[in-house]
mmCIF file of the N, C-alpha and C atoms, coordinates in Angstrom:
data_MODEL
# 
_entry.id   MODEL 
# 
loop_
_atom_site.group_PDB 
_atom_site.id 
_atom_site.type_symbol 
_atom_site.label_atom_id 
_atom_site.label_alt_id 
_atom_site.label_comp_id 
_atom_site.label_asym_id 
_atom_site.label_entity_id 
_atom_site.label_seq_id 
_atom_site.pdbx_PDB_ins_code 
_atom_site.Cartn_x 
_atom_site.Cartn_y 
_atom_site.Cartn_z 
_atom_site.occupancy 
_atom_site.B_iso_or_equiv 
_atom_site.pdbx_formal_charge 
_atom_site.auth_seq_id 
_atom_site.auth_comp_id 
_atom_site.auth_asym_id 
_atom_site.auth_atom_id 
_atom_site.pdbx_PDB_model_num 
ATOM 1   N N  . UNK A 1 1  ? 2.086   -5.848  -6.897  1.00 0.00 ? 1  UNK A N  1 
ATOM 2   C CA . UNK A 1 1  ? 0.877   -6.525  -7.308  1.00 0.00 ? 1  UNK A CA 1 
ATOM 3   C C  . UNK A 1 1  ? -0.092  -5.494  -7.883  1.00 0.00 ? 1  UNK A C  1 
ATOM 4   N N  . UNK A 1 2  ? -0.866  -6.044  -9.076  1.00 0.00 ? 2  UNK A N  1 
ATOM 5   C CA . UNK A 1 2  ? -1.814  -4.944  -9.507  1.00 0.00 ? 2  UNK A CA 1 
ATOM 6   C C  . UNK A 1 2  ? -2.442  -5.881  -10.544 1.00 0.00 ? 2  UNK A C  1 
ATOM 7   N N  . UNK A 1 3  ? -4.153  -5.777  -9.937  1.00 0.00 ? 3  UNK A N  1 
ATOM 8   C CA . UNK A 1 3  ? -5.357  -6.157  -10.602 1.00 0.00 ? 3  UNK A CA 1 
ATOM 9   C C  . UNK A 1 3  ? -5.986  -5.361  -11.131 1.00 0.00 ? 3  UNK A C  1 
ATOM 10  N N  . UNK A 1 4  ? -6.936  -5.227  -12.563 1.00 0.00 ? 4  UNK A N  1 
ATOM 11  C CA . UNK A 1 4  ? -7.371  -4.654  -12.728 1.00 0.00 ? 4  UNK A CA 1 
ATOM 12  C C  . UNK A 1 4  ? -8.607  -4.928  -13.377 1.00 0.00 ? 4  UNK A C  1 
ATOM 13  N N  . UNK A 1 5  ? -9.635  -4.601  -13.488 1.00 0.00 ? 5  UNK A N  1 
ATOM 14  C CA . UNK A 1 5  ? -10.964 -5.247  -13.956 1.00 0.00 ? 5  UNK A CA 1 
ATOM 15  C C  . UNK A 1 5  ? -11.491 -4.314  -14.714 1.00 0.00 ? 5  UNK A C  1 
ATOM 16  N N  . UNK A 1 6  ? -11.193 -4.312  -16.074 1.00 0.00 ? 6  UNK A N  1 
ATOM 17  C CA . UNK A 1 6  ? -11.474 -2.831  -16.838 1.00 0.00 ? 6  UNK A CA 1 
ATOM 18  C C  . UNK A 1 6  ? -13.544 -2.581  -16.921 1.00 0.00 ? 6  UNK A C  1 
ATOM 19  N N  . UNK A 1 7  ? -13.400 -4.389  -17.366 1.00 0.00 ? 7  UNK A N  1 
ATOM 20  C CA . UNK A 1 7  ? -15.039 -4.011  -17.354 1.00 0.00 ? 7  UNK A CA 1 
ATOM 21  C C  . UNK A 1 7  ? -15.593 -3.459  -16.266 1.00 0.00 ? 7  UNK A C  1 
ATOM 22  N N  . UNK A 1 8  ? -15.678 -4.007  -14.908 1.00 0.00 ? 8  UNK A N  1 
ATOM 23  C CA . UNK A 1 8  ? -16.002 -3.506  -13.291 1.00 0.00 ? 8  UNK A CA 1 
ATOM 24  C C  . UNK A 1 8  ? -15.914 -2.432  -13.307 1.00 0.00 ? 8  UNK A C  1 
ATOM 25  N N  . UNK A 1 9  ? -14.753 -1.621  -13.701 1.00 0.00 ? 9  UNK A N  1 
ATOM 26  C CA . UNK A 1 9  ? -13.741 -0.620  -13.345 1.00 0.00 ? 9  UNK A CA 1 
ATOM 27  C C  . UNK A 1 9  ? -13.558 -0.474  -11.862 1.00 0.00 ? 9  UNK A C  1 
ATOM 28  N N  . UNK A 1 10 ? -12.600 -1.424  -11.464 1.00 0.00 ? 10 UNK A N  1 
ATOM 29  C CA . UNK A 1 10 ? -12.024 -1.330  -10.126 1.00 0.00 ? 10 UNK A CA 1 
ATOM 30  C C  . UNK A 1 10 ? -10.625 -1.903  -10.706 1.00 0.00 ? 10 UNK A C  1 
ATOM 31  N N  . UNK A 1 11 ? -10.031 -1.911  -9.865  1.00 0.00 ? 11 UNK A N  1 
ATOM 32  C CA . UNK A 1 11 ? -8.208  -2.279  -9.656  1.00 0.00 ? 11 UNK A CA 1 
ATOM 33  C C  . UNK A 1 11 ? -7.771  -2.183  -8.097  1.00 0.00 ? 11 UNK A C  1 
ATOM 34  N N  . UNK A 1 12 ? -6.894  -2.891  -8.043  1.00 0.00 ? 12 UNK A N  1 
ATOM 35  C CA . UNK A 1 12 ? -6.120  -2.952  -6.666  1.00 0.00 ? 12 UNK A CA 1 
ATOM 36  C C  . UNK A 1 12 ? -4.942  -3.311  -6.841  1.00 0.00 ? 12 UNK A C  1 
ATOM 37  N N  . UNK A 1 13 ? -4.097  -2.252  -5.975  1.00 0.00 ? 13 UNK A N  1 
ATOM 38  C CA . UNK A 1 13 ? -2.614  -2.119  -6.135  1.00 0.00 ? 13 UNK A CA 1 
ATOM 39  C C  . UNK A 1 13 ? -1.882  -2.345  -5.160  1.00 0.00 ? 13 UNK A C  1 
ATOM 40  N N  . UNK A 1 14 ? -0.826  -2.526  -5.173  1.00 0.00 ? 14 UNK A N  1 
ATOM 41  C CA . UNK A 1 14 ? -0.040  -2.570  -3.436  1.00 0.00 ? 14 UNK A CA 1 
ATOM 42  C C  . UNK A 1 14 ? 1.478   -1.598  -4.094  1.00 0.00 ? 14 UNK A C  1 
ATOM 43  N N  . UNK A 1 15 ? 1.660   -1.004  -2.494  1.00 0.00 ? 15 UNK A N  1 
ATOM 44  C CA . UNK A 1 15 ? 2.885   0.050   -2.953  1.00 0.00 ? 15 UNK A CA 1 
ATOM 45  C C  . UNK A 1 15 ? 3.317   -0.257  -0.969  1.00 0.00 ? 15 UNK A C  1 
ATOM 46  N N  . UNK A 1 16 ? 4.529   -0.263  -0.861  1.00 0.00 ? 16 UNK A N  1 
ATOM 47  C CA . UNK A 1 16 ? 4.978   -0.381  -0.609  1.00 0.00 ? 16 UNK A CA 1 
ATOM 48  C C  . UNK A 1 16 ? 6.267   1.002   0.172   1.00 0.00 ? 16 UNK A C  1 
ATOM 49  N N  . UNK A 1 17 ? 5.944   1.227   1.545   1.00 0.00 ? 17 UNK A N  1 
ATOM 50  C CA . UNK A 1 17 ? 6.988   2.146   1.813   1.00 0.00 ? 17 UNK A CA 1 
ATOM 51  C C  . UNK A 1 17 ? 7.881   1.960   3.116   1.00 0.00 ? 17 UNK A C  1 
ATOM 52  N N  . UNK A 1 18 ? 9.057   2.865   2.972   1.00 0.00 ? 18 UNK A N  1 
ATOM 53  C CA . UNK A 1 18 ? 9.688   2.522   3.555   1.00 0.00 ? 18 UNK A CA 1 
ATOM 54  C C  . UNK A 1 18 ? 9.757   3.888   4.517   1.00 0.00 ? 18 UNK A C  1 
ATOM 55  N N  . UNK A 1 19 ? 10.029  3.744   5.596   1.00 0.00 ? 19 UNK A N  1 
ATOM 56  C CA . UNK A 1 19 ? 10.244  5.124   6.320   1.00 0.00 ? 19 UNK A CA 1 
ATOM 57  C C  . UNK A 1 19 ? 11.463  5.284   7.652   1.00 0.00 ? 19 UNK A C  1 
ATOM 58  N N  . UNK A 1 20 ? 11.560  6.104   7.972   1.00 0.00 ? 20 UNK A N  1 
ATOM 59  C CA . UNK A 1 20 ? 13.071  6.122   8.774   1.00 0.00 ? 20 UNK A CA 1 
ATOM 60  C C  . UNK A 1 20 ? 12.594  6.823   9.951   1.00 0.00 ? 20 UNK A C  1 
ATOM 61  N N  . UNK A 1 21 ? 12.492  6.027   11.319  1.00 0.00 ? 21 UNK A N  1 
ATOM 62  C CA . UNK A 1 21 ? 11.908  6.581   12.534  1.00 0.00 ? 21 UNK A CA 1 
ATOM 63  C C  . UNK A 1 21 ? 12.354  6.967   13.225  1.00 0.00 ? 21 UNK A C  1 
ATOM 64  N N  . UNK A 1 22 ? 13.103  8.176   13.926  1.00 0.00 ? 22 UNK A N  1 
ATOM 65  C CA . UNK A 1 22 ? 14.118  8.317   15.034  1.00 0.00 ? 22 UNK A CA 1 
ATOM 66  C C  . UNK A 1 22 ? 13.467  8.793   16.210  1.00 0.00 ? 22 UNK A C  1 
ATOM 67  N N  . UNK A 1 23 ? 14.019  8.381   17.026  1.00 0.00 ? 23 UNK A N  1 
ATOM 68  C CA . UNK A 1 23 ? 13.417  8.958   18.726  1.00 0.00 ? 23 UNK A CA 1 
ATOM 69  C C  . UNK A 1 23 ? 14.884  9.118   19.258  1.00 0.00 ? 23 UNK A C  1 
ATOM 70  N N  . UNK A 1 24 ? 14.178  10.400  19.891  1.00 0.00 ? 24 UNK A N  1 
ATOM 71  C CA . UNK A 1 24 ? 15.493  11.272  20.605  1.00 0.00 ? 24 UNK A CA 1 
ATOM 72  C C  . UNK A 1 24 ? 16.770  10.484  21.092  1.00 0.00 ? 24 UNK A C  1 
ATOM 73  N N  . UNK A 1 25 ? 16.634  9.376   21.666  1.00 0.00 ? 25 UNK A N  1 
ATOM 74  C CA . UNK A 1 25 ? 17.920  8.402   22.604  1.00 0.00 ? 25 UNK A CA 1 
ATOM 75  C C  . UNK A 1 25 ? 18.374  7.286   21.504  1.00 0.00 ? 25 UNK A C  1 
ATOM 76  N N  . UNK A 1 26 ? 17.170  6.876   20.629  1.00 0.00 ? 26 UNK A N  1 
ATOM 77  C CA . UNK A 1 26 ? 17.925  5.912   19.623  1.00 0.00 ? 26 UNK A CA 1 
ATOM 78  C C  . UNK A 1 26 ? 18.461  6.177   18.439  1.00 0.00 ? 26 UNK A C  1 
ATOM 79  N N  . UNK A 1 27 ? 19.249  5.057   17.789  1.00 0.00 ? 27 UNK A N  1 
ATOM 80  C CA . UNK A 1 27 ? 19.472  5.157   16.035  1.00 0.00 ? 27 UNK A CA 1 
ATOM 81  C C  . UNK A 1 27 ? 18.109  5.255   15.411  1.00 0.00 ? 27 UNK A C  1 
ATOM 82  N N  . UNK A 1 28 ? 18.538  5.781   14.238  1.00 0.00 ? 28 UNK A N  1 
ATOM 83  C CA . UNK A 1 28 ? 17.281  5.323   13.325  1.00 0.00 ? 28 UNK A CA 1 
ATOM 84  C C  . UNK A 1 28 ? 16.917  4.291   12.963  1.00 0.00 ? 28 UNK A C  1 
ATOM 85  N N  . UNK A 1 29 ? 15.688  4.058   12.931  1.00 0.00 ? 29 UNK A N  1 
ATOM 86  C CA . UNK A 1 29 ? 15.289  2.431   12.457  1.00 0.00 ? 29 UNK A CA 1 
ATOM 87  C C  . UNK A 1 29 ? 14.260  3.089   11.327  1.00 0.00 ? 29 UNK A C  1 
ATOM 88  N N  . UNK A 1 30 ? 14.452  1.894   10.457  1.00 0.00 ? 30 UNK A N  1 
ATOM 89  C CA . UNK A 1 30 ? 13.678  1.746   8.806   1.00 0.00 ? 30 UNK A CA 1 
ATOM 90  C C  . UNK A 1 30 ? 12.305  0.887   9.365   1.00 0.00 ? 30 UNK A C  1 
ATOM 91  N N  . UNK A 1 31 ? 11.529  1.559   8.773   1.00 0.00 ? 31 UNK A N  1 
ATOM 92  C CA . UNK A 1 31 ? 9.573   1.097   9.138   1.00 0.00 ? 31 UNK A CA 1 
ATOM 93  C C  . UNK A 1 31 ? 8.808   1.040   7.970   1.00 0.00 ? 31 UNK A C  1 
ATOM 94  N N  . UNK A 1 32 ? 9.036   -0.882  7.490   1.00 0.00 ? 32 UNK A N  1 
ATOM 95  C CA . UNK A 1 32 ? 8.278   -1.223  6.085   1.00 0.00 ? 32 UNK A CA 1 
ATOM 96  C C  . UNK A 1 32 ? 7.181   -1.004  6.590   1.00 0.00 ? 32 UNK A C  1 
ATOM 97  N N  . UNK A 1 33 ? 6.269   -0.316  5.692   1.00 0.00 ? 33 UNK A N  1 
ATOM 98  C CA . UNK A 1 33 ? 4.467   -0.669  5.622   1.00 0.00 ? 33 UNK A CA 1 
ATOM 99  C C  . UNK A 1 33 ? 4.074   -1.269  4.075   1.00 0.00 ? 33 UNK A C  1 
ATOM 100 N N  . UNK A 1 34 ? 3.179   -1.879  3.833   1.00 0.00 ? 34 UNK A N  1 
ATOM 101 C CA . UNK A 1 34 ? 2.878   -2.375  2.791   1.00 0.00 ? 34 UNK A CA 1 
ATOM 102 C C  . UNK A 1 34 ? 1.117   -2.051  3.050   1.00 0.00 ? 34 UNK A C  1 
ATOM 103 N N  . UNK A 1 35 ? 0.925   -1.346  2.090   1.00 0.00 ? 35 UNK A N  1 
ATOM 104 C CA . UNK A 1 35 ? -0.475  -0.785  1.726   1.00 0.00 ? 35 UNK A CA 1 
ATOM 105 C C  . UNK A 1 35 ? -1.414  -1.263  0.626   1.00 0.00 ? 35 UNK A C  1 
ATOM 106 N N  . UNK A 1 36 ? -2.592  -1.768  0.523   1.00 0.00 ? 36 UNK A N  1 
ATOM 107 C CA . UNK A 1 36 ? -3.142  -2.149  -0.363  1.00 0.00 ? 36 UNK A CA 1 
ATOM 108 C C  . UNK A 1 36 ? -4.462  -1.417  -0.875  1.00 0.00 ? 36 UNK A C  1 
ATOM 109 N N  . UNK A 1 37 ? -4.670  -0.762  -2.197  1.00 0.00 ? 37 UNK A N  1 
ATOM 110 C CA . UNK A 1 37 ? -5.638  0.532   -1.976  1.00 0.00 ? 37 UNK A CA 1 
ATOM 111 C C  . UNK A 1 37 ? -6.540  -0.198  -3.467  1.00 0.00 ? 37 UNK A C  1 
ATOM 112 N N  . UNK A 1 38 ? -7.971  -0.128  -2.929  1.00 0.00 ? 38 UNK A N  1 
ATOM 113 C CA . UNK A 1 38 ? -9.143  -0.906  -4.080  1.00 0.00 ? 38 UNK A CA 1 
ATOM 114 C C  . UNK A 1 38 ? -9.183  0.739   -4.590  1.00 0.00 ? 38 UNK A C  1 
ATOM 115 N N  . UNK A 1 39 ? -9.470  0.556   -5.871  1.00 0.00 ? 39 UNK A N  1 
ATOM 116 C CA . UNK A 1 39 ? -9.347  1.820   -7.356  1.00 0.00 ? 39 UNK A CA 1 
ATOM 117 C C  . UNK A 1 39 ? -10.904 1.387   -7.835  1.00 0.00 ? 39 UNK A C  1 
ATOM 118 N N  . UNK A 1 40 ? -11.621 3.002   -7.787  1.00 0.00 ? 40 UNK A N  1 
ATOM 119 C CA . UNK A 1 40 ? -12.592 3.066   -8.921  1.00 0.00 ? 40 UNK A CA 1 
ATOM 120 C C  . UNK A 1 40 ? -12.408 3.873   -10.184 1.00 0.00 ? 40 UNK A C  1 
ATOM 121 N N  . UNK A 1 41 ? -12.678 3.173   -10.887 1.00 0.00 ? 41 UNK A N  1 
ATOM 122 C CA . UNK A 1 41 ? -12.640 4.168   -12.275 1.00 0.00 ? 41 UNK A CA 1 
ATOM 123 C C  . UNK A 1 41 ? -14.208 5.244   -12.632 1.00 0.00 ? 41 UNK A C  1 
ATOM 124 N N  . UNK A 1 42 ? -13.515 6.031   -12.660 1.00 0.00 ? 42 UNK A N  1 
ATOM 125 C CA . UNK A 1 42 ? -14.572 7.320   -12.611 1.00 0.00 ? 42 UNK A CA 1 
ATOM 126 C C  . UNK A 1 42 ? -14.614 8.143   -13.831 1.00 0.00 ? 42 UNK A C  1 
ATOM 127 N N  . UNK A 1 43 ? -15.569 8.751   -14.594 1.00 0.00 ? 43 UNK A N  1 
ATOM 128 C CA . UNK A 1 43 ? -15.462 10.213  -15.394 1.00 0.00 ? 43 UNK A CA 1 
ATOM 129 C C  . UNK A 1 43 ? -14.005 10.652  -14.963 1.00 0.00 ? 43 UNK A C  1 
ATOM 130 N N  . UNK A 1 44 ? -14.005 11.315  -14.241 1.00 0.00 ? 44 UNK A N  1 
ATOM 131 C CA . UNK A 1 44 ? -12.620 11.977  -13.906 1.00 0.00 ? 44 UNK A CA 1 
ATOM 132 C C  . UNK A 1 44 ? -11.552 10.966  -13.525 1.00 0.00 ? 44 UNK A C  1 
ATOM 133 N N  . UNK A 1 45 ? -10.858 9.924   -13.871 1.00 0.00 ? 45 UNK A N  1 
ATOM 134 C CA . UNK A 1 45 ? -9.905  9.153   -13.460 1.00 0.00 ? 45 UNK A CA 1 
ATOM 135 C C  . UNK A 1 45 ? -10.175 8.070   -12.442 1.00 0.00 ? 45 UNK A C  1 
ATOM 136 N N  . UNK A 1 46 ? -9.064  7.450   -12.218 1.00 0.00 ? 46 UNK A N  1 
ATOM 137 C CA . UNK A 1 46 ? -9.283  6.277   -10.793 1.00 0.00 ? 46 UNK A CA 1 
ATOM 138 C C  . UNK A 1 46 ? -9.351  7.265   -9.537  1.00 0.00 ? 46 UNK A C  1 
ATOM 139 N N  . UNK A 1 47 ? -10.332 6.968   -8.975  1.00 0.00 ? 47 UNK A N  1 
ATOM 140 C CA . UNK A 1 47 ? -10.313 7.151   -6.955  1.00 0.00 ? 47 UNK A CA 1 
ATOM 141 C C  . UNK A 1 47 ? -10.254 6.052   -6.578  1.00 0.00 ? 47 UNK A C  1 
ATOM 142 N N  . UNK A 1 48 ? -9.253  6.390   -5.213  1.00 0.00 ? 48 UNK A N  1 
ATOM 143 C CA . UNK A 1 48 ? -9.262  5.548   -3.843  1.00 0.00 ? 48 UNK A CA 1 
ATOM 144 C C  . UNK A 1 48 ? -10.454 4.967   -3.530  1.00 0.00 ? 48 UNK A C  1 
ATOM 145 N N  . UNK A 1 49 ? -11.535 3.898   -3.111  1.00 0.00 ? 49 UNK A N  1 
ATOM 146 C CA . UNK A 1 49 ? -11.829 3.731   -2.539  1.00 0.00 ? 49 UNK A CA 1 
ATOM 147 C C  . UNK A 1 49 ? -12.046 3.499   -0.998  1.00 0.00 ? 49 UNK A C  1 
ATOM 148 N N  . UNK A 1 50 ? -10.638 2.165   -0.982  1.00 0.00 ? 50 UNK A N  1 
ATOM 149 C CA . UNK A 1 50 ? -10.338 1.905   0.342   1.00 0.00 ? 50 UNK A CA 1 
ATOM 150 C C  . UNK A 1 50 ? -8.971  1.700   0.407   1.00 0.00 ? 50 UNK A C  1 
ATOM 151 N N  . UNK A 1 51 ? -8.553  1.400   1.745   1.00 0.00 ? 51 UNK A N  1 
ATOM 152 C CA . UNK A 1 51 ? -6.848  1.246   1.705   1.00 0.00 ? 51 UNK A CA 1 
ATOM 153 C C  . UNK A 1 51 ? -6.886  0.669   3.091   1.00 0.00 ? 51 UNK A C  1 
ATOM 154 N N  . UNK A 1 52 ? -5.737  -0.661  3.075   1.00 0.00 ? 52 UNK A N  1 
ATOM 155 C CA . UNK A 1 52 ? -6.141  -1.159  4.008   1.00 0.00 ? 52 UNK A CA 1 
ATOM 156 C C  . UNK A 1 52 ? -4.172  -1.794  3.877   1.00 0.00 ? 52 UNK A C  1 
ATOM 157 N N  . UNK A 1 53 ? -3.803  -1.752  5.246   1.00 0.00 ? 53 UNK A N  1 
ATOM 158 C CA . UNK A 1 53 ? -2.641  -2.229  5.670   1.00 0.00 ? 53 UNK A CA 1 
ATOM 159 C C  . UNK A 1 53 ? -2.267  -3.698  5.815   1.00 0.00 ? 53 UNK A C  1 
ATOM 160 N N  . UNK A 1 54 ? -1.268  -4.414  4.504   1.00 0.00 ? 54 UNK A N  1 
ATOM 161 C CA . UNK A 1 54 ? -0.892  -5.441  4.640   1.00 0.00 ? 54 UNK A CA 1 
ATOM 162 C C  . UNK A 1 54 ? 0.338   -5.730  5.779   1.00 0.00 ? 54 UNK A C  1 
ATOM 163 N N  . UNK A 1 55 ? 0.225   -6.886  6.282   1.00 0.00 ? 55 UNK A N  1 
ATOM 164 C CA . UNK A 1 55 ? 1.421   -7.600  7.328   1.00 0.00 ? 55 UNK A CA 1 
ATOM 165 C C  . UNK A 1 55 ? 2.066   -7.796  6.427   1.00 0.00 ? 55 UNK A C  1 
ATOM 166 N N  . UNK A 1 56 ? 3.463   -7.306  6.944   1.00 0.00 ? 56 UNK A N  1 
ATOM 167 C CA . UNK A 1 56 ? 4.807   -7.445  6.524   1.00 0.00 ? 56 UNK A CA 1 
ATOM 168 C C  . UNK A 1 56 ? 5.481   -8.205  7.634   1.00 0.00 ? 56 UNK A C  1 
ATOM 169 N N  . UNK A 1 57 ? 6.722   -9.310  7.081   1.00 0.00 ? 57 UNK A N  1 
ATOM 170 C CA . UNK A 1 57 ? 7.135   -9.992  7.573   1.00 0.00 ? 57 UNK A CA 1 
ATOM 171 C C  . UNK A 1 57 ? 8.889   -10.089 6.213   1.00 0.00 ? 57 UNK A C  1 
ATOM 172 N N  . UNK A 1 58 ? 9.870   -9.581  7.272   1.00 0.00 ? 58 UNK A N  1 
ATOM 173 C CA . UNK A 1 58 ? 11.462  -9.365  6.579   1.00 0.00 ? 58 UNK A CA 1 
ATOM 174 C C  . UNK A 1 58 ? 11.386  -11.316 6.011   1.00 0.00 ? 58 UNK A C  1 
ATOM 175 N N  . UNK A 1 59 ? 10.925  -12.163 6.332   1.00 0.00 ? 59 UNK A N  1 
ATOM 176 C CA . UNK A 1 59 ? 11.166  -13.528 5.573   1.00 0.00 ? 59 UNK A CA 1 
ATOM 177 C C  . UNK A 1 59 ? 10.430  -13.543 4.462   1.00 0.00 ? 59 UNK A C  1 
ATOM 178 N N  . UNK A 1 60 ? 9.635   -12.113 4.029   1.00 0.00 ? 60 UNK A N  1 
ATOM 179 C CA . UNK A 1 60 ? 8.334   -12.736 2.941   1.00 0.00 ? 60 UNK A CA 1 
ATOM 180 C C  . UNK A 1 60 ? 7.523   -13.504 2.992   1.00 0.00 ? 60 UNK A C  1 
ATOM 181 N N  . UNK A 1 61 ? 7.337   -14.096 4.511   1.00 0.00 ? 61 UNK A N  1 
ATOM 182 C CA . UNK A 1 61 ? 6.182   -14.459 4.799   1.00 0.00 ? 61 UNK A CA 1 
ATOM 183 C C  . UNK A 1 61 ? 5.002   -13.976 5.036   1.00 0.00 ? 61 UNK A C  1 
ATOM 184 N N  . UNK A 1 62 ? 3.694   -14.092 5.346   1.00 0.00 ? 62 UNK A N  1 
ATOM 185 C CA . UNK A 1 62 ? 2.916   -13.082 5.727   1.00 0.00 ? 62 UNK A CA 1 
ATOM 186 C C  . UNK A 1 62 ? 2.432   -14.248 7.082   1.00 0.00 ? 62 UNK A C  1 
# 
């Protein structure tokens, strides 16, 4: 997903990661996060504003 509001200059993106968690006694297990980060447009390029953690759900539900 990705908004962008050139006039405003803000945007918001979602990215998506995946990560691989092991603890000493178990297998590895895979750990979706889904991240959603508001963009300012600046002189010098887009900054982060904020970033804030979407619910993930393996049915694509939320």
């Amino acid at each position: 997903m990705t908004d962008v509001n050139l006039q405003k200059k803000v945007a918001t993106i979602m990215v998506v990661v995946d990560t691989t968690v092991k603890e000493s006694d178990k297998p590895p297990t895979t750990k979706r996060l889904r991240i959603e980060a508001a963009l300012d447009q600046t002189n010098n390029g887009w900054k982060v504003n904020a970033l804030r953690q979407v619910p993930y759900s393996a049915t694509g539900q939320q």
